[in-house]
C-alpha positions in Angstrom: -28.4 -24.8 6.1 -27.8 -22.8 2.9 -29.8 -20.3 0.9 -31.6 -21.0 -1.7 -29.6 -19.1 -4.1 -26.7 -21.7 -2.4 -29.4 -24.9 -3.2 -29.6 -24.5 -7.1 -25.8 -23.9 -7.6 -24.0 -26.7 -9.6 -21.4 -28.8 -7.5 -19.0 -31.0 -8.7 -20.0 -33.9 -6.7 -18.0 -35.7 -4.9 -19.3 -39.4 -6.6 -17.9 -37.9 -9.6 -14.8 -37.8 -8.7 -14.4 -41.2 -7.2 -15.8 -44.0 -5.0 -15.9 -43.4 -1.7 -15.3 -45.6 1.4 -15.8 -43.4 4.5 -12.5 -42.9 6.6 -10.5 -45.5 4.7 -7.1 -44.9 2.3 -7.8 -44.7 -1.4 -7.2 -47.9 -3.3 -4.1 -48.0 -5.7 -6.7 -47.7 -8.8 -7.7 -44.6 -7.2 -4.4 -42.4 -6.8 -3.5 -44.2 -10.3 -5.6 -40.9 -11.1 -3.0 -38.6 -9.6 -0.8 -39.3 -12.7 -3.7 -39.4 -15.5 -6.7 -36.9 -15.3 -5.7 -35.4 -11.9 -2.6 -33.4 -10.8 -0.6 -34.7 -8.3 -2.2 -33.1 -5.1 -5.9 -33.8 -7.0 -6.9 -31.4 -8.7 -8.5 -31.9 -12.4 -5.8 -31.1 -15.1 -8.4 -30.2 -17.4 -9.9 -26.4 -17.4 -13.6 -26.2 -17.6 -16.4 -26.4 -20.2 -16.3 -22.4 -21.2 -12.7 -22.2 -21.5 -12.2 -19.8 -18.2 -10.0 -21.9 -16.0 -7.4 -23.0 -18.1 -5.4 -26.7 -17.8 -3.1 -27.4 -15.2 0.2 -27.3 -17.3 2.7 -27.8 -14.0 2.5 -24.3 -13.2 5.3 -21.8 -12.4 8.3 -23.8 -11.3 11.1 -21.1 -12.5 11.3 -18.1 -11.2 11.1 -15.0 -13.8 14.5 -14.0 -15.4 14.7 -10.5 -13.6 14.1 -11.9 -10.4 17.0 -12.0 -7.9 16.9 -14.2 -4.6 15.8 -12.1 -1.7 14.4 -9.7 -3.3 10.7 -8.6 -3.6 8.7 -10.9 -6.4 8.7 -10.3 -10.2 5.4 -10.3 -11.1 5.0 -13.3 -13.9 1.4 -11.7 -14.9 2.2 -7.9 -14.7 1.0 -7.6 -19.0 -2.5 -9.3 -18.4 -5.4 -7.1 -18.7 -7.6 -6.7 -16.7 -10.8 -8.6 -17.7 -13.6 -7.0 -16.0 -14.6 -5.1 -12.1 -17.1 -6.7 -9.7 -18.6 -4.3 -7.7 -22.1 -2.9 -6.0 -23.6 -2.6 -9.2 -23.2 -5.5 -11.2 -22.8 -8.0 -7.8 -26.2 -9.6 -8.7 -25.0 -10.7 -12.4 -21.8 -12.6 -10.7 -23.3 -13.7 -7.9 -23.2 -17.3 -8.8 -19.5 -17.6 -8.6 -19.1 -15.6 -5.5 -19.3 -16.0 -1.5 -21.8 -14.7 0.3 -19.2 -12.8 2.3 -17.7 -11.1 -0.8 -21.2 -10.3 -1.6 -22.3 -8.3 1.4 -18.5 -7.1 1.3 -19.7 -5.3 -2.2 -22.6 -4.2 -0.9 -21.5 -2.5 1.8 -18.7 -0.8 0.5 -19.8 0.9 -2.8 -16.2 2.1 -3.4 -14.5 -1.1 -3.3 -14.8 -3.9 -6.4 -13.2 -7.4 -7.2 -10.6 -6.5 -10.3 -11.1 -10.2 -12.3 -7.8 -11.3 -14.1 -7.2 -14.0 -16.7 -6.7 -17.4 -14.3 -3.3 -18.3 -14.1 -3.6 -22.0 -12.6 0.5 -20.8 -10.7 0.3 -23.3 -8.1 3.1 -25.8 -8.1 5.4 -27.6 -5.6 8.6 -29.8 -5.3 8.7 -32.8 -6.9 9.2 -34.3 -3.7 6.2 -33.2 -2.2 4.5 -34.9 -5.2 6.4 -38.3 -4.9 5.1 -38.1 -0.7 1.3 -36.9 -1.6 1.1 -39.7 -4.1 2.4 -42.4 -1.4 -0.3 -40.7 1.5 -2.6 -41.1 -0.6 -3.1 -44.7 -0.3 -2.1 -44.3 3.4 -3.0 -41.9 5.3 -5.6 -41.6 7.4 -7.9 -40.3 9.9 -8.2 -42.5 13.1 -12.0 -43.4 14.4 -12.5 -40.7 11.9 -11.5 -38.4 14.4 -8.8 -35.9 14.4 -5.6 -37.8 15.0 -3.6 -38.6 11.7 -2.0 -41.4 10.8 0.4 -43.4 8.4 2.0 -40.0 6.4 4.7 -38.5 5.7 6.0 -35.3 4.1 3.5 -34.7 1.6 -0.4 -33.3 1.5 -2.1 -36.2 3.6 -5.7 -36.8 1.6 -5.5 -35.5 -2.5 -8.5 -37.6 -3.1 -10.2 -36.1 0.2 -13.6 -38.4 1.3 -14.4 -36.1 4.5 -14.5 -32.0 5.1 -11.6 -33.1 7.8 -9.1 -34.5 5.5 -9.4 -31.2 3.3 -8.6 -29.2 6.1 -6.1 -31.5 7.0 -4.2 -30.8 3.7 -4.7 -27.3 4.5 -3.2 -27.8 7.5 -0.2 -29.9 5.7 0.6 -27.6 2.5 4.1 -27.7 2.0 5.7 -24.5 3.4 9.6 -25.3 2.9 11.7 -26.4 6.5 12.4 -23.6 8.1 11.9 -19.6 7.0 11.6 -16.4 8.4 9.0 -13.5 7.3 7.8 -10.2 8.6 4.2 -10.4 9.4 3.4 -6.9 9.9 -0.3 -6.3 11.3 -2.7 -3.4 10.6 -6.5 -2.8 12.4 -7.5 0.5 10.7 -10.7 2.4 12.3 -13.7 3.0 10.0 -12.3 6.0 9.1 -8.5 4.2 8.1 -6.6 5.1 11.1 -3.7 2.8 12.0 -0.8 1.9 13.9 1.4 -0.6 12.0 2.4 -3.5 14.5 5.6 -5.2 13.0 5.6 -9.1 13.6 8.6 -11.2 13.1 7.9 -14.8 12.7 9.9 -18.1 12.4 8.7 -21.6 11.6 10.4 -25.3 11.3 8.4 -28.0 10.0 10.0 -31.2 10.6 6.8 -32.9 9.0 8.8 -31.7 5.6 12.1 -33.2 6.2 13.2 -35.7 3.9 12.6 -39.1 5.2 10.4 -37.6 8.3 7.7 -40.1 9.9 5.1 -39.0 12.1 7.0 -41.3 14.7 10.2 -39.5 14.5 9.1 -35.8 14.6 7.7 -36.8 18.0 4.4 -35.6 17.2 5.0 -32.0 16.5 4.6 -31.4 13.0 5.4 -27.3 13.6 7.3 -25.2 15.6 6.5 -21.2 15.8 8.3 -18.6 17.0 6.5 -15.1 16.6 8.0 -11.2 18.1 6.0 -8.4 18.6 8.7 -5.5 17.3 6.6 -2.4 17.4 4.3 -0.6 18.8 6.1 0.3 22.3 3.3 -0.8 24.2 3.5 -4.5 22.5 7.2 -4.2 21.6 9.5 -7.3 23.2 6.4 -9.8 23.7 7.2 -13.4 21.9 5.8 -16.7 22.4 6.5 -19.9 20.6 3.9 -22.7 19.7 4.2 -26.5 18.8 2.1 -27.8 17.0 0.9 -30.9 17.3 -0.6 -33.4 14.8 -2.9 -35.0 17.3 -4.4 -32.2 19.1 -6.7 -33.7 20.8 -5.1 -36.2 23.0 -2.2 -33.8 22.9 -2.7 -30.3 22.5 -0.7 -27.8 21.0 2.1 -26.0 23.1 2.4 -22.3 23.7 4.3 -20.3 26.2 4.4 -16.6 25.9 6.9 -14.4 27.0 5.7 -11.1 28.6 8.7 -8.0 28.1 7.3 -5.9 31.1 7.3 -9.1 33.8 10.5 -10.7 32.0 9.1 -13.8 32.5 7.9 -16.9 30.2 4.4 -18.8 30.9 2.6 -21.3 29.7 -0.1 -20.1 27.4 -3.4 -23.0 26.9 -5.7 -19.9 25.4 -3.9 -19.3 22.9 -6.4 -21.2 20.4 -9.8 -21.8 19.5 -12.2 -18.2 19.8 -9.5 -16.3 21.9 -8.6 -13.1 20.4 -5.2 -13.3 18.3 -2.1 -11.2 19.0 -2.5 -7.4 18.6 -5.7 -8.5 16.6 -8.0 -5.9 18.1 -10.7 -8.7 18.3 -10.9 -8.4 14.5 -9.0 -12.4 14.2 -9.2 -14.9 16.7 -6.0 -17.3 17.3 -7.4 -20.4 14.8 -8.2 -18.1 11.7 -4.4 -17.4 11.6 -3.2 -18.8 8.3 -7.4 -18.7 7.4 -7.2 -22.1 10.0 -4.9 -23.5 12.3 -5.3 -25.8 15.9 -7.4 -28.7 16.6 -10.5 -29.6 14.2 -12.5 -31.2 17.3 -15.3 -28.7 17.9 -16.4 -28.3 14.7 -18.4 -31.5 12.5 -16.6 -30.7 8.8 -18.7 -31.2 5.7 -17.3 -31.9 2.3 -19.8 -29.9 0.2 -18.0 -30.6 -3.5 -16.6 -28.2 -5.8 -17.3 -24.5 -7.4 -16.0 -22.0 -9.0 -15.2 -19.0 -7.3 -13.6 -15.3 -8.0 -11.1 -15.2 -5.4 -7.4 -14.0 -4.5 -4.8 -14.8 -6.9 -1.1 -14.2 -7.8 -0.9 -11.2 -5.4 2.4 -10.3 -7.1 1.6 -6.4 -7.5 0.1 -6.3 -3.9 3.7 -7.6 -2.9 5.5 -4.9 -4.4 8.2 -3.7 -3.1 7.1 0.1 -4.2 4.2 0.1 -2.1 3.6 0.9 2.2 0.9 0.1 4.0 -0.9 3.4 3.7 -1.1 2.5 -0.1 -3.0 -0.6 0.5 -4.6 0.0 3.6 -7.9 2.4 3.3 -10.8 3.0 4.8 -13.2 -0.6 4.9 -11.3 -3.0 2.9 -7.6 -2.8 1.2 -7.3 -0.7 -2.1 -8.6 -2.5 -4.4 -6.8 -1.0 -7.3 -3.5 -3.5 -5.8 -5.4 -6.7 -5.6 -6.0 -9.2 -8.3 -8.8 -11.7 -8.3 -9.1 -15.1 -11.0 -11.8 -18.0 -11.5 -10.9 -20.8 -9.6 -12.4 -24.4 -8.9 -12.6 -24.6 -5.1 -13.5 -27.4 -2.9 -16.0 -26.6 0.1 -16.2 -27.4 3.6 -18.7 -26.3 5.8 -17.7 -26.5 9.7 -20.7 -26.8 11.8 -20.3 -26.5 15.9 -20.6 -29.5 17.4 -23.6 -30.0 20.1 -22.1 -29.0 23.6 -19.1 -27.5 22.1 -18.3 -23.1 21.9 -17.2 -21.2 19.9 -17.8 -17.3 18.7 -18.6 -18.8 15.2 -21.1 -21.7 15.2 -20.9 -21.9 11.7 -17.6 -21.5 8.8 -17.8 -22.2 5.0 -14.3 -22.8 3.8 -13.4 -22.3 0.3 -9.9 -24.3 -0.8 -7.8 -23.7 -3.9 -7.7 -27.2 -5.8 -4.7 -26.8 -6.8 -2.8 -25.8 -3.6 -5.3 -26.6 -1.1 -4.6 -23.4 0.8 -7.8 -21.8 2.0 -8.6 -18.9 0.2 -12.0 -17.7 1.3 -13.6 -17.9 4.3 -17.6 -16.6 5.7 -17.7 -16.8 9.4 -21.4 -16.4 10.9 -22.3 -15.8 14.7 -24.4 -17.2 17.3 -27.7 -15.4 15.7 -27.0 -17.1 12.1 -25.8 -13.9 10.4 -22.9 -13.6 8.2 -20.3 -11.8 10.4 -16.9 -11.9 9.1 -15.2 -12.9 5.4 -11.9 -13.8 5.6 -9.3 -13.9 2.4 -5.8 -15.2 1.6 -4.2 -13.3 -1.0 -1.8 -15.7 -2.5 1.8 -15.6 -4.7 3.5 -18.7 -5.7 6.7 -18.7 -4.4 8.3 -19.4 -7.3 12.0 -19.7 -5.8 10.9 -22.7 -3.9 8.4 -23.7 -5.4 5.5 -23.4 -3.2 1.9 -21.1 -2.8 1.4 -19.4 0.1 -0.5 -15.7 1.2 1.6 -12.9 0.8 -1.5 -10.7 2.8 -4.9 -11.8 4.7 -7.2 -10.2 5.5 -10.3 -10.6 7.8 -13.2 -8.7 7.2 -15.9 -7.4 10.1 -19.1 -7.1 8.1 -20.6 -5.8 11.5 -18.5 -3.0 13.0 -16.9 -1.9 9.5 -13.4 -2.7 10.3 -10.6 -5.2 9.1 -7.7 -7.2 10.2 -4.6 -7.2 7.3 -1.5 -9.5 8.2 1.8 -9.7 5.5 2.4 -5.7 5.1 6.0 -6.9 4.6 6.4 -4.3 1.2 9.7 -2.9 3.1 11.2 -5.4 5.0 13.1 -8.0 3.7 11.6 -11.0 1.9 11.2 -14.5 3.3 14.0 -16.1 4.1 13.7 -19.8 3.2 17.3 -20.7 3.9 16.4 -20.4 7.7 18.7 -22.5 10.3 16.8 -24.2 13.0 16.4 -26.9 15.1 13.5 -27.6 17.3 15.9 -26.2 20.5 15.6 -23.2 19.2 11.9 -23.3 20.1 12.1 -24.4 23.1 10.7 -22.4 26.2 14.5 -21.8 27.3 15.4 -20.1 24.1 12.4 -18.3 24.5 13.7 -16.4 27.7 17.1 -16.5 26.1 15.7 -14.0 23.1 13.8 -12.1 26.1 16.9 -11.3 28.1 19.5 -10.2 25.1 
């Protein structure tokens, strides 16, 4: 299943870290270690051997004195040097602490090269979420071991994870805040760097995250979505809204779509799984929004252990406020003079399709930040084998709330030469976290409601 480059590679195994009991809730001794040699979501508090990946010290919970609510980010970690540039030429020497997909990324594009920054281990949450992760931990669970959770509340479900699914699952369960708004402004440049900008509006509530939620009394849905397609003309006025559901395979997730031409609102059941993603080009499809969303059921998930990876890190300066699009969208991949990459630890899960299940990617590596568990890296390989698409999440922490969460992604088509970049919010206004909403407000009424004003 993996190279042999990927064979001799040194994982943190998972017996390391702790016993294992497949499927089960950690014992009391073990989430004792959420408060000792492990941060509170699971990570290790201690940096490695070489000194590379500093200690988790809380990270940033203030935000920086300049900053003013609303606006666009301060960067925290605008002084740091840069330490060194991975590129074409020296790929081979770093190869080791890199995915294959950034590797034939390097490769292929000769111009473009990973800028490696001191690691700033920035990750940090509420307290709350802390207080609810360290309760999951000895509760939640996975029924049958299949993809219906159970017995948690507000917090990341699994931070001592004993299966590839409850990883995702915290994934799926990071703590975004209750209810915010954000521009999610889309670009699908040609090989030569063409583009259309297609703005994006987007509102979520999570319920899941309400104080004193259960998974009884948010009635299943852990998410509601609302998403409006601003510009171009020929998408302009289409919305749909989504629930999401935390068992989705006895009950699927939700969608209705409302089309501005026909002024009309219909169900939507595609909109998952393979299908092509909104004004995507058929550069993303609809479950590597957010790197992975939807149902976990056609895929058999493999926790691999843990590496250390160069990947996406306190975006701040590709946030800026003084950039557009055209600055950071060129040619084959974003400029890479704007992005900022740091050693990490990641955990890995390898989704494998399932015998008698499709999908247009038999095969997915996912690579999770330890600290946040929000997917950072993704390779994507097709029917044949071959690596055919890297995906990245180019993450800030938001330090207002606190919370980390990608201000762009990006999704990469080895093949054609093209790219998918989602968050191109430099000159709209900033998320709003102090968002009003109520799950009505997501309902297919309101939806035609928003059509019709």
């Amino acid at each position: 299943m993996f190279s042999s480059r990927w064979r001799h590679l040194p994982l943190i195994s998972l017996a390391a870290l702790f016993t294992l009991s497949a499927h089960a809730a950690v014992t009391p001794q073990q989430a004792a270690r959420l408060d000792k040699d492990l941060t509170p979501l699971g990570a290790e508090r201690q940096g490695n051997s070489t000194g590379t990946i500093p200690t988790w010290d809380g990270g940033l919970t203030t935000p920086p004195k300049d900053y003013k609510l609303g606006s666009a980010h301060t960067d925290p970690y605008a002084k740091d040097a840069m330490s060194f540039a991975i590129n074409a030429s020296n790929v081979t020497r770093f190869a080791e602490k890199l995915s294959p997909g950034q590797i034939a990324l390097l490769k292929k594009y000769p111009d473009m090269k990973l800028n490696v920054y001191p690691t700033r281990r920035s990750a940090a949450f509420p307290a709350r979420t802390y207080e609810t992760t360290r309760k999951n931990a000895t509760s939640a669970k996975l029924a049958d071991g299949s993809d219906v959770l159970n017995d948690a509340a507000e917090g990341f479900p699994f931070p001592l994870p004993q299966s590839g699914a409850e990883a995702i699952w915290n994934h799926k369960l990071k703590y975004r805040g209750i209810a915010l708004s954000r521009w999610w402004n889309q670009a699908a440049p040609t090989a030569s760097g063409q583009f259309v900008l297609a703005r994006v509006r987007e509102e979520f509530l999570f319920p899941y995250f309400r104080q004193g939620s259960s998974l009884s009394a948010i009635d299943n849905v852990f998410s509601y979505y609302f998403q409006s397609v601003e510009s171009p003309a020929r998408l302009a006025g289409n919305m749909q809204v989504v629930h999401e559901t935390l068992n989705p395979t006895a009950a699927p997730r939700d969608v209705w779509l409302y089309n501005a031409g026909q002024r009309r609102v219909r169900r939507a059941p595609n909109v998952a799984y393979d299908n092509p993603g909104t004004a995507s080009e058929g550069l993303r499809t609809n479950d590597m929004l957010d790197m992975f969303n939807g149902a976990l059921d056609r895929y058999d998930w493999k926790l691999i252990g843990k590496r250390e990876l160069y990947v996406p890190y306190n975006a701040y300066r590709a946030d800026s406020s003084e950039l557009k699009a055209d600055d950071l969208v060129k040619a084959g991949h974003l400029a890479p003079q704007h992005l900022r990459y740091e050693l990490h630890r990641v955990w890995v899960v390898e989704a494998t399709l399932k015998p008698g299940q499709r999908h247009i990617h038999p095969r997915r590596t996912y690579y999770l930040d330890e600290d946040s568990w929000q997917i950072l890296l993704t390779d994507h390989y097709d029917t044949k084998g071959k690596l055919w698409r890297l995906s990245e999440a180019h993450v800030i922490n938001y330090y207002e709330v606190p919370m980390v969460s990608p201000t762009l992604e990006v999704h990469y088509d080895l093949l054609s030469g093209r790219y998918l970049v989602s968050g191109l919010d430099n000159q709209e206004e900033q998320l709003n976290f102090g968002l009003q909403r109520t799950p009505a407000d997501f309902a297919p009424a309101a939806l035609r409601t928003r059509g019709i004003q």
